[in-house]
C-alpha positions in Angstrom: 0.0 0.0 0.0 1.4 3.2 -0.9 2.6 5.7 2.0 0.4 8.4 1.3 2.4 12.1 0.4 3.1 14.7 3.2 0.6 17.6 2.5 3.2 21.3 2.0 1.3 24.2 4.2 2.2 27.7 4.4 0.8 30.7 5.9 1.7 34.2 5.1 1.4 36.9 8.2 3.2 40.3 8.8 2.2 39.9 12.7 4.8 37.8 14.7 2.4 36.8 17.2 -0.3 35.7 15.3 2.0 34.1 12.7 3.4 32.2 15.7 0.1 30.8 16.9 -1.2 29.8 13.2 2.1 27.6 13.3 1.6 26.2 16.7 -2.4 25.6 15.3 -1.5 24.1 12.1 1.4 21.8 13.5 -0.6 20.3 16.2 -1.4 16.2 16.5 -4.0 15.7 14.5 -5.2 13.0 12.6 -5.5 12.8 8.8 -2.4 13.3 6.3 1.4 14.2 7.6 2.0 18.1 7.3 4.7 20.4 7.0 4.8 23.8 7.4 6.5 26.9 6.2 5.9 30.2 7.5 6.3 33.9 5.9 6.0 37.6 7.0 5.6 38.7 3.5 3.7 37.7 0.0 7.0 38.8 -1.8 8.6 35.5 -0.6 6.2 33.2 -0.3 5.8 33.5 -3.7 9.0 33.2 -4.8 9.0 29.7 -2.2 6.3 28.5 -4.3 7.6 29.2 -7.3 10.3 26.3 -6.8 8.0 24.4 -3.6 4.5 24.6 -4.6 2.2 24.3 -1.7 -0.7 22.6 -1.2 -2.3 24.7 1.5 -2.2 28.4 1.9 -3.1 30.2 5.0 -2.9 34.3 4.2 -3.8 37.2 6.2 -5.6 39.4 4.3 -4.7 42.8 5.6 -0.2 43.2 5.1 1.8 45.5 3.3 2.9 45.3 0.0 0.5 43.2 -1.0 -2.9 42.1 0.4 -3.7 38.7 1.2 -6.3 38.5 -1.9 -3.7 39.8 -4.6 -1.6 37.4 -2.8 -4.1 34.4 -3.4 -4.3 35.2 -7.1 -0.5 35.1 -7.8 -0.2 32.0 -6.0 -3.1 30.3 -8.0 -1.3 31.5 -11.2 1.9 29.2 -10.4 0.0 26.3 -7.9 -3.5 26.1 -9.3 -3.9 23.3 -7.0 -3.7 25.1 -4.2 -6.3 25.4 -1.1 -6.5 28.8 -0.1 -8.2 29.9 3.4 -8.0 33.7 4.5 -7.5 34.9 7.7 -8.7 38.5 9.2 -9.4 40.6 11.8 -11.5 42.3 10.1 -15.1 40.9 9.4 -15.7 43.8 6.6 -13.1 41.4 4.1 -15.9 38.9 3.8 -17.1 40.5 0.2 -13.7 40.2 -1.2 -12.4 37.5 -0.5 -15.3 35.8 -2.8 -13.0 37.3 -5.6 -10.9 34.7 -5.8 -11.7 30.8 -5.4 -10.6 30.3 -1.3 -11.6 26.6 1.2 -12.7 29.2 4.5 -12.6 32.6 5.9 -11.8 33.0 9.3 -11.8 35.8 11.7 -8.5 35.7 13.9 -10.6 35.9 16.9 -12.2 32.8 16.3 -9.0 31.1 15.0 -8.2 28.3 17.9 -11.3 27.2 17.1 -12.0 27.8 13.5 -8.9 27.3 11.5 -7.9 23.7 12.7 -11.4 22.5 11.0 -10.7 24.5 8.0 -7.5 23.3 7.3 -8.6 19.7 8.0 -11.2 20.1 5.2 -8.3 21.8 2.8 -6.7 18.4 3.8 -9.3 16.1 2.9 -9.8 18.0 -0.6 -6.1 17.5 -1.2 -6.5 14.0 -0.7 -9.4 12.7 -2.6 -9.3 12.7 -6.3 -11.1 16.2 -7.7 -12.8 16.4 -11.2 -10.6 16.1 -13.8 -12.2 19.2 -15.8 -11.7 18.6 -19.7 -9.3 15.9 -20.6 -7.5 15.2 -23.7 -7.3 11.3 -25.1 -4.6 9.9 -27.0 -4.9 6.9 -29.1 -7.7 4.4 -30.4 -9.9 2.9 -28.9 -8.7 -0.5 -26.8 -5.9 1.3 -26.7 -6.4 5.1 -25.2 -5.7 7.2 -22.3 -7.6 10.3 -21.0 -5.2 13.1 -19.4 -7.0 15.5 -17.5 -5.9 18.8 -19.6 -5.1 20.8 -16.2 -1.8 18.6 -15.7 -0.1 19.0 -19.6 2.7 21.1 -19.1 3.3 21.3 -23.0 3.7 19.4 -26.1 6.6 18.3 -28.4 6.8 17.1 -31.5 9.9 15.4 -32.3 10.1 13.3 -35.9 7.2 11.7 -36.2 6.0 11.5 -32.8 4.6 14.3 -30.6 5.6 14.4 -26.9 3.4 15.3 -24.0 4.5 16.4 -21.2 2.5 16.0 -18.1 3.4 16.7 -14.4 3.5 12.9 -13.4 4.6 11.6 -16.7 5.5 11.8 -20.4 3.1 10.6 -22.9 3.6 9.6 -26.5 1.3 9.7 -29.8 1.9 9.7 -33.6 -1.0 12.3 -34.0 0.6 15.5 -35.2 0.7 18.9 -33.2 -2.3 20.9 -34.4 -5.1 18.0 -34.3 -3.9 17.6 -30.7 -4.2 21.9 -30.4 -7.6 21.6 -31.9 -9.1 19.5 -29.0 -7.5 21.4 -26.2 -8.8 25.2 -24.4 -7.5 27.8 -27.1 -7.2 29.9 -24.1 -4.3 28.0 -22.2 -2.7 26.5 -25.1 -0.7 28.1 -27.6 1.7 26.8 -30.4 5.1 28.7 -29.7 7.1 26.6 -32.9 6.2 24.2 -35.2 7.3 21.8 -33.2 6.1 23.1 -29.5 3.2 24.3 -27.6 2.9 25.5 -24.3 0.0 25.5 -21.7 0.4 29.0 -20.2 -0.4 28.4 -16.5 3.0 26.6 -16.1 4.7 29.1 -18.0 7.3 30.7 -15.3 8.7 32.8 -17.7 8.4 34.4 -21.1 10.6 35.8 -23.5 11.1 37.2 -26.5 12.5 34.2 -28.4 11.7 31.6 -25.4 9.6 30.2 -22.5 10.9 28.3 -19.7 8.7 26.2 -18.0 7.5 24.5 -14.7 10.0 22.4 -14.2 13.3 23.7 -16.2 12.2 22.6 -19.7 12.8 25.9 -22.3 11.0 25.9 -25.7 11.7 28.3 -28.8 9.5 30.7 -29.7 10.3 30.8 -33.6 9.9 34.4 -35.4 7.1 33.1 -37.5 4.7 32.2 -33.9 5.8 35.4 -32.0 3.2 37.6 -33.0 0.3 34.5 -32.4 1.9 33.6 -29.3 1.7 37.2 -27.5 -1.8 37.9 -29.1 -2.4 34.3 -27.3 -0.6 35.3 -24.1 -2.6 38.5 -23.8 -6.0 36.1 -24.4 -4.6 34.3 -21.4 -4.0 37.1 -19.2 -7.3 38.3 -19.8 -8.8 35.2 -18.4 -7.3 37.0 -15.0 -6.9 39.3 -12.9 -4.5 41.8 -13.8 -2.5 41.5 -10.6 -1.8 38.2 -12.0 0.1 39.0 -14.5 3.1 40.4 -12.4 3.9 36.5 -10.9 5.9 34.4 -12.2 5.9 36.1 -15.9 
């Protein structure tokens, strides 16, 4: 039977004493999956954590300087889309906002002995169990095809006559050329960079004039005759979020 996976937690406050009693809250006994647990005073580096160490579970204050604990939530769901986000506040007038961006709880920090251990149980549990898939993208014929849930392609490769796609648990193969593949995937979050590569923009870390690195190290061309197509699509993408969005990781 497989060991199941320690769940990654952070939590972002720019008050010591508080930030010190989410970590003693969050690192208690407690039954369900093993934690660990980094902490942070700013949004600036947790995100730059996550960029290399995504987390599962995000505790953020709302209220903090430089930037707010809702900004904060949106930049993180650009590089981890996975991850489980639960606010905490002292202030009971942030309960509008937070519904701006998808979140697991909102709790007050007056009711947070109590409160937050549930919350982040049930982030647990929805780490755990197997979510939707959302739209997935088969491969092959049938007796012989797969179904990969289109939120976990990193990007496609097409390499002789054989195009590559590259997943986050594994690397899938297919004699079906490029564009077919394209054609049954979000036009949205995946654009053609090269004749010979596409990316799916939210594991994009960084974009270039001639190149994109992704999630991961890999770093495909962008070739002159896709550069114009590939910002018109990047600027499509962007507009699928919030602005504040765009600033992390690209």
């Amino acid at each position: 039977m497989p060991t199941p996976r320690t769940l990654h937690l952070v939590a972002c406050d720019d008050e010591p004493a508080v930030l010190a009693r989410v970590e003693q809250l969050l690192t208690a006994p407690a039954e369900g999956p093993a934690r660990r647990l980094q902490t942070f005073a700013d949004g600036y580096t947790l995100l730059r954590a996550a960029a290399t160490d995504a987390p599962d579970i995000a505790v953020l204050d709302i209220q903090m300087p430089g930037v707010s604990g809702i900004d904060l939530a949106r930049r993180l769901l650009a590089l981890c889309p996975h991850c489980q986000i639960l606010f905490l506040t002292s202030h009971i007038a942030f309960c509008q906002d937070v519904y701006e961006v998808d979140h697991v709880a909102f709790v007050l920090k007056a009711d947070m002995d109590t409160r937050l251990p549930a919350a982040v149980a049930r982030a647990c549990l929805r780490c755990v169990r197997p979510a939707p898939a959302g739209p997935r993208l088969v491969l092959g014929d049938p007796g012989h095809a797969l179904q990969l849930p289109e939120r976990d392609i990193l990007y496609l490769e097409r390499r002789v006559r054989t195009t590559w796609v590259h997943a986050l648990s594994d690397t899938y193969s297919t004699t079906e050329k490029l564009e077919p593949l394209l054609a049954r995937l979000d036009p949205l979050r995946f654009c053609q960079t090269h004749k010979s590569f596409a990316i799916h923009w939210p594991y994009a870390e960084r974009y270039e004039k001639d190149c994109i690195r992704v999630q991961g190290g890999a770093v495909l061309p962008v070739s002159r005759g896709y550069a114009a197509a590939v910002r018109r699509s990047f600027l499509d993408y962007l507009a699928t979020l919030q602005p504040e969005e765009s600033e992390v990781p690209l």
